[in-house]
N, C-alpha and C positions, 0 to 999 in steps of 0.2 A: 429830104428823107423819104424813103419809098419804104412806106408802114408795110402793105401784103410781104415787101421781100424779107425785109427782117421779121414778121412774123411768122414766115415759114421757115428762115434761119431759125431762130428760137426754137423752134416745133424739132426741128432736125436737132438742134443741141440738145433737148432734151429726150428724146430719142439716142442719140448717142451715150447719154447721162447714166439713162438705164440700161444699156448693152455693156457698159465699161463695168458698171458696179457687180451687175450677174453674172458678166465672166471673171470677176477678182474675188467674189462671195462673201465682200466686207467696202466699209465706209460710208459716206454720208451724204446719203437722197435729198434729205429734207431742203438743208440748206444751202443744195449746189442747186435745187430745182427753183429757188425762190429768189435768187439770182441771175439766173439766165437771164431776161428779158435785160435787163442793167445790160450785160458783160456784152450781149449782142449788139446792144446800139453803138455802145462804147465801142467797138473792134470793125463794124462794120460799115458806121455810119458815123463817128466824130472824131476817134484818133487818128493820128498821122504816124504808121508804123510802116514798115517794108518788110511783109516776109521772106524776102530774098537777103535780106539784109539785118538781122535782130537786132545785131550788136549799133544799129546807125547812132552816131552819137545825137542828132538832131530829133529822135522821134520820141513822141508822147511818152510815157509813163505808166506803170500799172502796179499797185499793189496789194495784191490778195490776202489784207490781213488776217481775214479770218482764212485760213490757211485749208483748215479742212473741207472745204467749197472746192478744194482742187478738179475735181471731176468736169465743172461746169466751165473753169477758166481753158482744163486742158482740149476740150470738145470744141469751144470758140478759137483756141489757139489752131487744130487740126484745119478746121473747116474754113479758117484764113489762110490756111499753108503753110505755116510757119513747120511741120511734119506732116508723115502722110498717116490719115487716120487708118492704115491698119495698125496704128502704135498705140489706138486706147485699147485696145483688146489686152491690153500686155498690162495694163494699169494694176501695181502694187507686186509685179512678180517681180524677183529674184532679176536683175540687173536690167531691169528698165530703165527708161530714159523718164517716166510717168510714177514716181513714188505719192504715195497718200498724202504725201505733205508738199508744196512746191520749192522744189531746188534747181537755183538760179543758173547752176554750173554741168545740171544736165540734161536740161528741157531748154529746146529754142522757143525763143519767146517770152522768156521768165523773165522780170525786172528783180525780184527777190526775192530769197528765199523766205518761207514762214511757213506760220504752225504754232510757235508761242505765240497764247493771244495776248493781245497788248502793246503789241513789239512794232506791228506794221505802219503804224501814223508817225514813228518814230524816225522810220526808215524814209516816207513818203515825203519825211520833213527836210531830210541832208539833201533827198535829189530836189526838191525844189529851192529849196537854197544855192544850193549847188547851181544850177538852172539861173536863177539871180544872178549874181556872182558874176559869171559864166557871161553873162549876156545872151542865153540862149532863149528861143520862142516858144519850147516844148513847154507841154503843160501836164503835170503829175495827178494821176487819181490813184484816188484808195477805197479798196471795198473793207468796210468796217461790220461785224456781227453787232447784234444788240446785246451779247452777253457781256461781253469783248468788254462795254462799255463799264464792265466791273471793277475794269483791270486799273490802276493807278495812274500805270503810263501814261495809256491813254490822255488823262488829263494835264500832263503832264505838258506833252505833244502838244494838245490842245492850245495851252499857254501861251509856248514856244512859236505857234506857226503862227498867231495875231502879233504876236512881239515881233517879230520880222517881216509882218505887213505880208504872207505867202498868197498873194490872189493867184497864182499860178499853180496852188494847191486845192483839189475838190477831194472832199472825200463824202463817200455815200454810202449811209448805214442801210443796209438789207434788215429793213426792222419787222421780221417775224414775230416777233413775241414769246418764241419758243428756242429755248436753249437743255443742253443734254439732261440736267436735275430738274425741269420745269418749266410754267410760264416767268419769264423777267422777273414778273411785279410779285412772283412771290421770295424768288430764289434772293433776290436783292432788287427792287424796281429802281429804275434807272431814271425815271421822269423825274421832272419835265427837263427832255430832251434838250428840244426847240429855245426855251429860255436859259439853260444851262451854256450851251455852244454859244447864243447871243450875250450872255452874260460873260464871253471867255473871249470875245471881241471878233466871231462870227457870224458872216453871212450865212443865213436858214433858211432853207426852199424846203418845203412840205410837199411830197408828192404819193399817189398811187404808183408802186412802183413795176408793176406789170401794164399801165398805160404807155403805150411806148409815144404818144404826141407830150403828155408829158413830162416820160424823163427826154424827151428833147428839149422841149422850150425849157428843162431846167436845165440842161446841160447848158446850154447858148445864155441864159442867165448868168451862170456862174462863168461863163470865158467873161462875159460883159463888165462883171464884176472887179471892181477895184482896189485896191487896199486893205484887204481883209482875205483871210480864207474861206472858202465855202464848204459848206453839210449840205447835204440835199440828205433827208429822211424819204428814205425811202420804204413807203408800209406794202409788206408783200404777205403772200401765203407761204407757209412751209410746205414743203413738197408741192407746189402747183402744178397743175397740170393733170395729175393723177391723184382722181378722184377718192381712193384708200389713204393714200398718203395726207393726204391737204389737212395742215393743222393738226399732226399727229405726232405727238412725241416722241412715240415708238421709231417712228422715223427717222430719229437726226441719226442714227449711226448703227443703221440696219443694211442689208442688204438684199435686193430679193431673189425670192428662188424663182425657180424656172416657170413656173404657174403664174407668180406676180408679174415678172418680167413681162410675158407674155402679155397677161391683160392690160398692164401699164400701156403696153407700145401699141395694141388694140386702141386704146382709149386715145392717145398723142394723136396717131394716124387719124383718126375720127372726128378730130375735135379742131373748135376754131385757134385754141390757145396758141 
């Protein structure tokens, strides 16, 4: 892993984050910003993808359950190639290839489509079955919100993927603490996490999730892992990065004007993040 390159990849995706969002004048900073670090190592540095190639049947896997984080996945998809990024400028106009929500059938690079929360652990569950099955080496991840974790399905999913022994399934909660009505713990609190997933016959890795040493050593944990699916908790900031935003409600599904813009990208440029 070469930490300085991904973390100026990261710098640059979120840079991107705030130029898509300013020129569309809607969607959601908060929690495409509090995810980059994730979606960057993941794309850059441990999946096996081709962007000359999306549809390869042999490559890794991605599931953007929390669906409205699209901003952060579409920035990492551009800056691998999969499109040329002058197509986030276009993000949420009238016949883009870049809608608010990720659809599989019009962005290269998309494993599924989402936006219903709840739905995406469900979906990450048939390709890694499927993958089983199959005899195939790919390995499926899923990005999970902590609100998400309200949703029913999800536990559903959860069941399902120990019952079928999915170790070639990870899925990694971006655990802000904040979701659109509030903090978690009041809107519905979800804890304890960690014992909940180990009690549903998951493997639990606890990490800082903007340390990029380790979400590797969890990532490489979780390939290691055997017979069980993995969670990696991953504890981030909302909005990271930019210092207005961080940890601010307001944020999950604002968009900023030309002034914040501005000083956002002032502060990214400037900073070690």
């Amino acid at each position: 892993m070469d930490k300085e390159f991904l973390k100026q990849k990261a710098k640059e995706i979120r840079i991107d984050i705030i130029n898509m969002l300013a020129e569309a004048g809607s969607g959601h900073p908060g929690g495409s910003l509090s995810c980059a670090d994730i979606l960057t190592v993941l794309y850059f540095d441990k999946m096996n993808v081709k962007p000359d190639n999306p549809k390869w049947e042999d490559r890794d896997r991605l599931v953007l359950s929390k669906g409205h984080a699209a901003p952060a996945l579409y920035a990492v998809l551009a800056e691998k190639g999969f499109f040329p990024k002058e197509e986030l400028k276009t993000l949420r106009k009238l016949g883009s290839i870049l809608q608010g929500h990720p659809d599989m059938k019009s962005t290269p690079g998309l494993d599924m489509t989402t936006g219903s929360l709840g739905q995406g652990l469900s979906a990450a569950n048939g390709m890694a079955l499927a993958g089983k099955l199959d005899k195939k080496g790919y390995r499926v991840y899923v990005i999970l919100g902590d609100g998400e974790l309200q949703e029913g399905q999800i536990w559903e999913a959860a069941m399902t993927a120990a019952h079928y022994k999915l170790d070639n399934l990870t899925a990694i909660l971006d655990f802000n603490g904040l979701q659109i009505d509030g903090p978690n713990r009041e809107v519905k609190n979800i804890e304890p996490v960690n014992e909940k997933f180990k009690a549903f016959g998951w493997h639990v890795i606890e990490i800082d999730g903007h340390d990029f040493d380790q979400i590797d050593k969890a990532i490489e944990e979780a390939k290691a892992t055997k017979g069980k699916p993995i969670l990696i908790i991953a504890h981030t900031i909302k909005g990271k990065g930019v210092s207005f935003m961080e940890n601010q409600l307001g944020w999950h599904g604002s968009a900023p004007n030309e002034e914040q813009r501005q000083k956002a990208i002032q502060e990214l440029e400037g900073s070690g993040v």
